[in-house]
C-alpha positions as CSV (number, residue, x, y, z in Angstrom):
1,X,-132.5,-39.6,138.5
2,X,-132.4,-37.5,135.3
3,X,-132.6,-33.7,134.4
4,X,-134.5,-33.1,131.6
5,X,-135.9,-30.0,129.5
6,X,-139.3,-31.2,128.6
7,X,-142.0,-29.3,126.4
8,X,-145.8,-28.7,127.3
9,X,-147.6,-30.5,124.6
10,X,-150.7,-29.7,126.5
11,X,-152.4,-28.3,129.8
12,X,-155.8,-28.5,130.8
13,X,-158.3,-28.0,133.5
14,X,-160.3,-31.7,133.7
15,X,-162.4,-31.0,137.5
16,X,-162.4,-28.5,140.4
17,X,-159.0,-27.3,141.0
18,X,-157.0,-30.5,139.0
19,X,-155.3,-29.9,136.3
20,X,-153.3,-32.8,133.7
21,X,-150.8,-31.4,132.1
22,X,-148.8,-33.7,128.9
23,X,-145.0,-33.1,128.7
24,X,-142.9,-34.4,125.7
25,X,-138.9,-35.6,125.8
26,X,-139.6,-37.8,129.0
27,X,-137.3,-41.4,128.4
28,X,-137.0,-43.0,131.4
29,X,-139.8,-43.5,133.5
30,X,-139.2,-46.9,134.9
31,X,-142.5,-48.2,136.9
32,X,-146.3,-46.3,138.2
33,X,-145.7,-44.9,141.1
34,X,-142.6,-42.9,140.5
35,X,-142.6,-39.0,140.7
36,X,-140.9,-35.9,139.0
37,X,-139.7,-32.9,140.6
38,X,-140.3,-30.0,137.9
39,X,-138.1,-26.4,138.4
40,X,-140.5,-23.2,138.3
41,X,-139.8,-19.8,137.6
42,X,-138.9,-17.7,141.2
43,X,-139.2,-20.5,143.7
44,X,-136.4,-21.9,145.4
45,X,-137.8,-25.7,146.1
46,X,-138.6,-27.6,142.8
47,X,-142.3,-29.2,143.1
48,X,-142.9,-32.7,143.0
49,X,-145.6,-34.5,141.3
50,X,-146.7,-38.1,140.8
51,X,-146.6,-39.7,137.3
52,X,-149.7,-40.6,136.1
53,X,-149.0,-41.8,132.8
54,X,-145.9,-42.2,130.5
55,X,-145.8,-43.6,127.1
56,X,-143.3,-45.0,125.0
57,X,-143.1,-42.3,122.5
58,X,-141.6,-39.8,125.6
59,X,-144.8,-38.4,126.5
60,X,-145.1,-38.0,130.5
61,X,-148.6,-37.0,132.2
62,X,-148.9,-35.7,135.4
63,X,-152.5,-34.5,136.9
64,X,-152.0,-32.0,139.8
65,X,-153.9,-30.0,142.5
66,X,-153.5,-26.2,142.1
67,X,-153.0,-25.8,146.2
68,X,-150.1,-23.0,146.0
69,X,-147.8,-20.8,144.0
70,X,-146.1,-23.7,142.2
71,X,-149.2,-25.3,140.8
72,X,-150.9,-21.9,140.0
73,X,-148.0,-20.9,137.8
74,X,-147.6,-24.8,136.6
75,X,-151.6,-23.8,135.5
76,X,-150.5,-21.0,133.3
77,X,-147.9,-23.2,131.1
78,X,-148.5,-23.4,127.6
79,X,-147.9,-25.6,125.0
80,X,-144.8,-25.6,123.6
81,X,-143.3,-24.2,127.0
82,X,-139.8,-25.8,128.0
83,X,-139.8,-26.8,131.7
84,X,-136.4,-28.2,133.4
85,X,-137.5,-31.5,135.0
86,X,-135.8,-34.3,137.5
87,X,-137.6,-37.7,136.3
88,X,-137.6,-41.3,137.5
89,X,-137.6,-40.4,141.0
90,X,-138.4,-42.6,144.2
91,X,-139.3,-46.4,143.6
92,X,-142.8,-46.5,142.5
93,X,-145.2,-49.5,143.3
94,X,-144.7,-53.4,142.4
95,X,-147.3,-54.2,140.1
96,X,-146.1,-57.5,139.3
97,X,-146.8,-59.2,142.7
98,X,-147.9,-62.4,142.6
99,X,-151.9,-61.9,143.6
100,X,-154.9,-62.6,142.0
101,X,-157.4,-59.8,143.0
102,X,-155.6,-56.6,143.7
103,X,-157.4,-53.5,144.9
104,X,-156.1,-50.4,144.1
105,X,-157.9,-47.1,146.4
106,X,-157.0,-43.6,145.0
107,X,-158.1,-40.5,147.4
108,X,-158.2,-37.2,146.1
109,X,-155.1,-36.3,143.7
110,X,-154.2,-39.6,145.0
111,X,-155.8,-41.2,142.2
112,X,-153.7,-40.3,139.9
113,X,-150.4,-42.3,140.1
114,X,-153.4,-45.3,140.4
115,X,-153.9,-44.8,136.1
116,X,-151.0,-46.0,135.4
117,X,-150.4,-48.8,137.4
118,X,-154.2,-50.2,136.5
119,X,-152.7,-50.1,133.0
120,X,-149.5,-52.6,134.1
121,X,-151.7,-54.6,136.0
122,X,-154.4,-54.9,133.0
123,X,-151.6,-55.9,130.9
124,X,-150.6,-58.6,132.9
125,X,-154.6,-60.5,132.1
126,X,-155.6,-59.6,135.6
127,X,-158.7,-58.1,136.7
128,X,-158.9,-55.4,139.1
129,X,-161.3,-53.3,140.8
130,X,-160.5,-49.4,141.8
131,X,-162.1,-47.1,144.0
132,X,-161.3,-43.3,143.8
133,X,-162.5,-41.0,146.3
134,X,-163.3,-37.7,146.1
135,X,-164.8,-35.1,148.8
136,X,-167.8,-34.0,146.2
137,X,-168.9,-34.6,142.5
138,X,-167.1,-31.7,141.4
139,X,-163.6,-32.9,141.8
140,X,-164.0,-36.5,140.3
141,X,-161.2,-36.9,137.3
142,X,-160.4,-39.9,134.9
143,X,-163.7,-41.7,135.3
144,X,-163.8,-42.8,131.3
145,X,-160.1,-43.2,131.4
146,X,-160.2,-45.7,134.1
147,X,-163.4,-47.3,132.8
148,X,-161.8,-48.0,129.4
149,X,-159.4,-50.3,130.7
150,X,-160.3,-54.1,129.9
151,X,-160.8,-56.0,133.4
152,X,-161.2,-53.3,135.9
153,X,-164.1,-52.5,138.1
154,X,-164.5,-48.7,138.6
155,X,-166.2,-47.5,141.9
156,X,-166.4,-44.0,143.0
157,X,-166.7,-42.7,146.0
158,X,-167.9,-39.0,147.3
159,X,-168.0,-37.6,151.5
160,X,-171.1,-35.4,150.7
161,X,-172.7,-38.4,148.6
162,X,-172.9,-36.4,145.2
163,X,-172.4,-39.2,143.2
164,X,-170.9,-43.0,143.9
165,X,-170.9,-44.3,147.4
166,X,-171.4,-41.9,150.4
167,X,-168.6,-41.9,152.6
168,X,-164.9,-42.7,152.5
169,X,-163.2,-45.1,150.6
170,X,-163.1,-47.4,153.8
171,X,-167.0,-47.0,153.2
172,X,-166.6,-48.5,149.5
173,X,-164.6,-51.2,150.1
174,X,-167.1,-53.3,152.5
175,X,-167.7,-56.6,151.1
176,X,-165.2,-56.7,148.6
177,X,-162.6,-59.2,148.1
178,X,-158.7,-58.6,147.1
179,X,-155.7,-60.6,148.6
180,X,-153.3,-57.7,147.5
181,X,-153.7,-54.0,147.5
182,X,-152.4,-50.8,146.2
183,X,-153.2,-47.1,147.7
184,X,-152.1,-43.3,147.3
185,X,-153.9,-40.6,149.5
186,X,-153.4,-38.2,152.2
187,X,-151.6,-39.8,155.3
188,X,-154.8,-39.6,156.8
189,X,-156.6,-42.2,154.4
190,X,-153.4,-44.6,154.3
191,X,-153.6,-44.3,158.0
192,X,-157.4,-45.8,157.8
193,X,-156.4,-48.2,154.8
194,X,-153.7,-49.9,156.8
195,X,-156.1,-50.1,159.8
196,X,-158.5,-52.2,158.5
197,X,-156.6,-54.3,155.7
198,X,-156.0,-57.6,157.0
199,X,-154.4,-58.3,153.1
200,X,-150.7,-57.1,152.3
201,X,-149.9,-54.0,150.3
202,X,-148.3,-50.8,149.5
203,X,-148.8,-47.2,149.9
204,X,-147.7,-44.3,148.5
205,X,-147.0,-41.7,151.1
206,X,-147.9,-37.8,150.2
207,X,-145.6,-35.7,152.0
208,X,-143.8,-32.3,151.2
209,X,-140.2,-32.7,150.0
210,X,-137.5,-30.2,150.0
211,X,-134.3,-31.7,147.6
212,X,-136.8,-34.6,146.4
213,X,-133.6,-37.2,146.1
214,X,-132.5,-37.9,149.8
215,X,-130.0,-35.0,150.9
216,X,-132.1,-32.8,152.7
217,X,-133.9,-35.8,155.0
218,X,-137.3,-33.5,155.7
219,X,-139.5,-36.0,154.3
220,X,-138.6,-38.4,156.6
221,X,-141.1,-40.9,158.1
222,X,-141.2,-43.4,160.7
223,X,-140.8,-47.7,159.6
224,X,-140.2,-50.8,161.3
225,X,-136.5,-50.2,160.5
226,X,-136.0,-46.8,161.7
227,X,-136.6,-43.3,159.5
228,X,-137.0,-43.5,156.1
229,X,-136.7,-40.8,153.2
230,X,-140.3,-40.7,151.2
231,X,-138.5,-38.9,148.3
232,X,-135.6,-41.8,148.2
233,X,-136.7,-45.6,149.7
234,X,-140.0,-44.2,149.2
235,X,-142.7,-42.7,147.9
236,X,-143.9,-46.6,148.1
237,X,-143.7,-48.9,151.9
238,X,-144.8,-52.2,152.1
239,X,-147.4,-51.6,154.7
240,X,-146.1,-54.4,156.8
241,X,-142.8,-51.3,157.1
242,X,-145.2,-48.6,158.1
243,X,-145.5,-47.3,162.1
244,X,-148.6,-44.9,162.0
């Protein structure tokens, strides 16, 4: 962990209610999967957010949900704003495992975390398919961005049917074949994923954090080996370590 003043390069509205937002200054993103907890103006808790991209040159992107008084005023920064931000937090995903047709299934703001590790995975010469699911048409973000990536099979996936697959992402992955997978969602979804996934994997957990770096134990959740921190030994389990 590392506090940082970063500055908005750029923040922008990309689908119903999500919001990417560019930050320059970050160093030390260390793996896809990790998150940042960024200090607002007038709230006591910091708010954490998933990376969803971070390039070499210091540039971090995260893509967030307005839901709540933190993301509404993180919707109002401009560029050239300074924001204090905690960076290379939790333990991200593996995305060097030794497989040969991972799966990688993105619910809701879920996705994002998933754009970054398509990219390690791409790099590695592997080909990959990704579903992202969305509740409607309307909220459906980084389409072209995931689509420009050499190797990777995009397939979307709406509940009301407006566009992709009708149905859950459960619904989308019938018939296809992975012997590894990756997933970020609402516990709900991971609770589904796990269910029916006969191959191994690992989720990233959603769940709100108070400190965000293992002191306050509230984002504790239940493992194979006893409670578990989702801010510290998290946000990433094996799913073999999960009890649902």
């Amino acid at each position: 962990m590392e506090r940082h003043k970063l500055i908005v390069k750029s923040n922008r509205l990309i689908a119903k209610n999500i919001w990417e937002m560019k930050l320059d200054g970050c160093t030390n993103v260390q793996k896809a999967g990790q998150f940042v907890n960024l200090d607002l103006d007038g709230l006591f808790l910091r708010r954490p957010i998933s990376v969803c991209d971070w390039e070499e040159d210091g540039t971090l992107t995260l893509s967030y949900r307005v839901v709540g008084k933190g993301t509404a005023q993180m919707s109002e920064l401009l560029p050239g704003n300074e924001i204090d931000v905690l960076t290379a937090l939790g333990n991200g995903f593996n995305s060097g495992k030794d497989c040969r047709k991972p799966l990688l299934i993105g619910g809701g703001i879920g996705v994002a975390p998933l754009y970054k590790l398509a990219k390690e995975i791409a790099a590695r010469g592997l080909r990959q398919t990704v579903i992202c699911g969305f509740k409607n048409a309307s909220e459906i973000f980084y389409r072209q961005e995931f689509e420009a990536i050499q190797g990777l099979t995009l397939i979307i996936a709406t509940e009301d049917g407006s566009e992709g697959v009708k149905g859950f992402v459960t619904d989308a992955m019938k018939g296809l074949e992975f012997d590894y997978f990756y997933t970020c969602g609402p516990m709900p979804m991971l609770k589904a994923l796990c269910k029916v996934c006969d191959a191994p994997g690992e989720a990233s957990l959603e769940e709100r954090m108070g400190c965000g770096f293992g002191i306050c134990m509230g984002c504790t959740c239940k493992t194979m080996t006893g409670g578990k921190r989702i801010c510290k030994e998290g946000p990433v389990f094996n799913r073999e370590e999960l009890v649902w």
